[in-house]
C-alpha atoms as one frame of an Amber mdcrd trajectory, in Angstrom:
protein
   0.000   0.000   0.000   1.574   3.789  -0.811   1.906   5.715   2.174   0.162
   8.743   2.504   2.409  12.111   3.218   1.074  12.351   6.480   2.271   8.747
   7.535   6.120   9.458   6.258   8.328  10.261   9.040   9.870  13.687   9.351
  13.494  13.277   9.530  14.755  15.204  12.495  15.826  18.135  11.839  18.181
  18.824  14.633  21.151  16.613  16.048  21.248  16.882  19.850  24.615  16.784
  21.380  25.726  16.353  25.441  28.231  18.926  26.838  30.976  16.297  26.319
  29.941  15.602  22.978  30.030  18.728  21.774  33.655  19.327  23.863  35.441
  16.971  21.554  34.338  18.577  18.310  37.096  21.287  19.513  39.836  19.265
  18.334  43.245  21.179  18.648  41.664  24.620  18.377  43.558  26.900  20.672
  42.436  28.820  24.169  42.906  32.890  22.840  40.853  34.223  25.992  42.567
  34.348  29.022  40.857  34.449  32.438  41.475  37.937  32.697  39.497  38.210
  29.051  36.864  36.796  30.233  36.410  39.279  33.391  35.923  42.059  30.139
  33.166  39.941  28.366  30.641  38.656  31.447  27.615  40.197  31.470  26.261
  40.966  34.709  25.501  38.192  36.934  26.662  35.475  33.868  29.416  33.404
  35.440  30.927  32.048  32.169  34.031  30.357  33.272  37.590  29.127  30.983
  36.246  26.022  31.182  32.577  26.915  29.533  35.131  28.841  26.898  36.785
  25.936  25.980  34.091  23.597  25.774  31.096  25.529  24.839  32.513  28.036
  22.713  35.985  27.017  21.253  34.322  23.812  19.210  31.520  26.809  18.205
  34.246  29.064  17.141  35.901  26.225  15.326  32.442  25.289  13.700  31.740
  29.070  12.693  35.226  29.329  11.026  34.548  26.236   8.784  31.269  27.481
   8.354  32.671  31.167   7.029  34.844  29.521   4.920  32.330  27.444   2.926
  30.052  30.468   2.827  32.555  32.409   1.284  33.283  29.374  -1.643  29.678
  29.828  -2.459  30.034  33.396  -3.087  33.211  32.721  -5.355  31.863  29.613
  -7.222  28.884  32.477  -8.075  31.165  35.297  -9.191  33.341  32.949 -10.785
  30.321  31.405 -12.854  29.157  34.922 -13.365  32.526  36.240 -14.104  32.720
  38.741 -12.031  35.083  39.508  -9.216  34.679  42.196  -6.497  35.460  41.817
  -2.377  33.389  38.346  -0.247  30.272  39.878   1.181  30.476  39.465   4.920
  29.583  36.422   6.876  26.809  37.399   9.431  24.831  35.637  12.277  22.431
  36.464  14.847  22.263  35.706  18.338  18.706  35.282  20.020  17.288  34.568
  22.755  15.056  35.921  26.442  16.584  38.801  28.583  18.751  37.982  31.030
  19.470  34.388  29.621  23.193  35.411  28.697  22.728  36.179  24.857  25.079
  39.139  25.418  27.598  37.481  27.266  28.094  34.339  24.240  27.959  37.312
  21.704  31.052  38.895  23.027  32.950  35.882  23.649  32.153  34.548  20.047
  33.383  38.089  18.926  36.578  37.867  20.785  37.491  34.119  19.389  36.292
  34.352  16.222  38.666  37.650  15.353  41.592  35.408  16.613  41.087  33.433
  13.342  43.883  34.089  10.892  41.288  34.421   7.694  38.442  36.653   9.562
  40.298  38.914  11.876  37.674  41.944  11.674  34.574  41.070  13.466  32.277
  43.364  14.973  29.528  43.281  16.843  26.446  45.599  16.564  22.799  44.824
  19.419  19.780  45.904  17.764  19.290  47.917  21.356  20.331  50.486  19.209
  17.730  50.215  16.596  14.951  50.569  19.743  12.692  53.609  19.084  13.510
  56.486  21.375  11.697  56.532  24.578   9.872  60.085  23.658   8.635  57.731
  20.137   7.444  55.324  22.591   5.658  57.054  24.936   3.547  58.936  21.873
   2.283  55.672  20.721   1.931  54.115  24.347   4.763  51.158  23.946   6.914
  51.953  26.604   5.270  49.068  28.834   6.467  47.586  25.244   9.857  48.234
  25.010  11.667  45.113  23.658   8.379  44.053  21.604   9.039  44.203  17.787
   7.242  46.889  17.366   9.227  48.728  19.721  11.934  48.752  16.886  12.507
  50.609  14.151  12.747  47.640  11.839  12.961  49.591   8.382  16.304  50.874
  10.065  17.442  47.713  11.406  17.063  45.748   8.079  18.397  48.718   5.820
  21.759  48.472   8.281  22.170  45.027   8.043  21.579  44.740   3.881  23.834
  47.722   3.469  27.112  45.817   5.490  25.790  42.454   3.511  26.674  44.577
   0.520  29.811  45.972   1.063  28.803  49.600   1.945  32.034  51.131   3.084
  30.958  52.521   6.031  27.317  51.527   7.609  26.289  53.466  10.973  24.524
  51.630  13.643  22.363  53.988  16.409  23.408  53.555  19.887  21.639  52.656
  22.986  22.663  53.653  26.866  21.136  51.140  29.397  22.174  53.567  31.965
  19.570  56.486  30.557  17.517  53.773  28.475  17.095  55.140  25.613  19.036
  55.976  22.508  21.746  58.314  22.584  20.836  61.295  20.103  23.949  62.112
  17.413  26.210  58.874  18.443  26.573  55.629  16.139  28.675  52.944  15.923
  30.451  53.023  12.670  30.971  49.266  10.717  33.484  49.387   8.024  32.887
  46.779   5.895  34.022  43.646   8.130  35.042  39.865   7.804  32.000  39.062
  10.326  29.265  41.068  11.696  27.203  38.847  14.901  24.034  40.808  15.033
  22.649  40.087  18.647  19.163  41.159  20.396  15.751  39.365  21.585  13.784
  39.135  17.893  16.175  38.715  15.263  14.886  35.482  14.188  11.498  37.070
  14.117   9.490  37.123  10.764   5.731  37.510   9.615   2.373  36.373   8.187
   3.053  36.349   4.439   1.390  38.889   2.412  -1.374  37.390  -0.071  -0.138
  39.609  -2.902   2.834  42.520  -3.875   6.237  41.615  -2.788   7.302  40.429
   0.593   8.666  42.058   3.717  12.525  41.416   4.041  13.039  40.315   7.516
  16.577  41.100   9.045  17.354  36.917   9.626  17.196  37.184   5.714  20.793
  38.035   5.786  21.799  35.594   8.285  24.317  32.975   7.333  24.280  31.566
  10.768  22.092  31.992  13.915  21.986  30.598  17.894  19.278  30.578  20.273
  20.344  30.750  23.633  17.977  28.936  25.530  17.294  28.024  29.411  14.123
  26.777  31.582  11.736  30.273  31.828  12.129  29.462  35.447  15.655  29.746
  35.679  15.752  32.820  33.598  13.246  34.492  35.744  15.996  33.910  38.430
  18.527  34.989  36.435  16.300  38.244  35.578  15.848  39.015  39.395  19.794
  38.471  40.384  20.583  40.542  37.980  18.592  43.440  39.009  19.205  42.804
  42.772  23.008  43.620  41.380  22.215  46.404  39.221  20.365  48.065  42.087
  23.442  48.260  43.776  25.635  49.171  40.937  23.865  51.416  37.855  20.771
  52.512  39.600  22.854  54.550  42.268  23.808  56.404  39.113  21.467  59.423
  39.169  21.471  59.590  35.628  19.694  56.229  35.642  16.528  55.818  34.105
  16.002  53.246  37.117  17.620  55.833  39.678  14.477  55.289  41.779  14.402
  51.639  42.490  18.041  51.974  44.207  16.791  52.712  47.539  13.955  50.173
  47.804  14.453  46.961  50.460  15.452  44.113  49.136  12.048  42.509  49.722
  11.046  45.571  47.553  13.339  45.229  44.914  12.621  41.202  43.974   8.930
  42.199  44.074   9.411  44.973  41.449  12.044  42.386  39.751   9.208  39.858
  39.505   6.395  42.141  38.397   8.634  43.871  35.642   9.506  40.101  34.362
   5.690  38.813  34.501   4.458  41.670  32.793   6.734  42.798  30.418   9.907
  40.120  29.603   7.904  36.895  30.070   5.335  37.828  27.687   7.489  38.783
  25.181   9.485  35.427  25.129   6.283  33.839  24.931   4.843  35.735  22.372
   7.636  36.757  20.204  10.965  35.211  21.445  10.450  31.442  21.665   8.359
  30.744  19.272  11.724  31.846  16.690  13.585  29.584  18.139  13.648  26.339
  16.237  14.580  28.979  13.374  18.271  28.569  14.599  20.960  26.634  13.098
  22.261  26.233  16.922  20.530  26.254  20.024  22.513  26.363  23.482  20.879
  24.943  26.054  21.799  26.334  29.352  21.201  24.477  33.074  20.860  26.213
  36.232  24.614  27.273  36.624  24.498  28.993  33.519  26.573  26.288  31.715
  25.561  25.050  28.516  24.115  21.689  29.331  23.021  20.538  25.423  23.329
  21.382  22.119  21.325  21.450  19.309  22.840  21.602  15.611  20.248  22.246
  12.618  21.402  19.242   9.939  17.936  19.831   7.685
């Protein structure tokens, strides 16, 4: 009898690796980040240790390089069947994933061992923070309680940025963002000159749309992505993670009076995690449910953390 489509199995589309697994996959790729290094590159409250470097991140860094290299064959097996020559277009990736989960913490170490690489040594790396609307934007149209959201962002920006350094614009300015006032920082950018690798990090850029039923289609920024990794953890562990983190910054940025959050630095601690909690319920945790995880099995790579922090399982896309 012939089977039917819906009785053929669906070949998995992931391959799921343990923490020693993955380690091996390393091979004789070197340490470049000294402990030292690493004190630079930790976000706030993210205790990523030499050891997570060399097993987490050193086989990713080894997988990325092999990865940049094949991408930029394709280009040249194109220009060479077009006849045409002209400079490799850059390699770009994305990292996703929920506030407070550590997204910022594997961008910068990725940034820092992927430039060691002999055949990539400019990488830069731009958080779509930047591209937030201002706060004054916000508050006209009532998203501040949205902030984070996609349509927080100014998207037509965002993707405009990213096609331009896919394209070899000389010299592509990104808008920057100041956690300390919260909002963007009028007449400063961050200036990308045409590098080897550009890792594009923030909450939603895996996030696409409904298709439209006629006219051309949006251009979503993952469109550009040659790579992309979802960092992933339990909600309820981030949700602990979320509250550490502003238990610390409490004591830390929000004694800065020019903090946006200025106010919350003199609440009791019993205070604080209550505020912590509420401002996660209402506002984080519904946008990783909403917008967030639902992009997540659009990854090539998904890092799955455990309670420590430490990446616990990997998932690499085959299909």
């Amino acid at each position: 009898m012939t089977q039917s489509r819906t009785d053929l199995i669906t070949p998995a589309r992931y391959v799921e690796l343990t923490r020693a697994e993955w380690a091996r996959l390393r091979e004789a790729t070197p340490l470049t980040l000294s402990a030292r290094d690493l004190d630079r590159l930790r976000g706030v409250n993210d205790p990523v240790s030499v050891d997570e470097v060399a097993q987490i991140y050193l086989p990713l860094s080894r997988l990325l390089n092999l990865r940049v290299a094949a991408t930029q064959e394709l280009h040249a097996a194109t220009a060479r069947f077009l006849g045409t020559g002209g400079s490799r277009p850059p390699f770009i990736m994305g990292i996703a994933g929920s506030v407070a989960v550590g997204k910022s913490t594997t961008a910068r170490v990725l940034r820092a061992l992927l430039a060691h690489w002999p055949d990539h040594p400019r990488v830069d790396l731009v958080t779509t923070d930047g591209f937030l609307l201002p706060n004054a934007v916000l508050e006209e149209r009532g998203l501040m309680r949205r902030k984070g959201f996609p349509e927080s962002y100014d998207l037509r920006t965002l993707v405009q940025f990213v096609a331009d350094v896919k394209a070899g614009v000389a010299e592509v300015k990104a808008p920057v963002y100041s956690h300390t006032r919260y909002d963007i920082v009028e007449g400063e950018w961050q200036v990308v000159r045409q590098p080897d690798i550009l890792i594009l990090e923030g909450l939603n850029v895996l996030q696409t749309g409904p298709l439209r039923p006629a006219g051309p289609q949006r251009v979503f920024v993952s469109d550009f992505f040659d790579f992309s990794v979802y960092v992933d953890a339990d909600v309820n562990e981030i949700e602990k993670w979320y509250v550490e983190r502003f238990m610390t910054l409490r004591k830390t940025i929000f004694r800065d009076p020019a903090s946006y959050f200025h106010h919350y630095a003199e609440l009791s601690d019993e205070e604080a995690r209550k505020v912590a909690r509420g401002i996660w319920r209402s506002i984080n945790l519904l946008n990783l449910r909403e917008n967030i995880l639902p992009t997540r099995e659009r990854a090539n790579l998904i890092l799955d953390k455990g309670t420590d922090h430490a990446v616990q399982r990997i998932r690499l896309r085959v299909l």
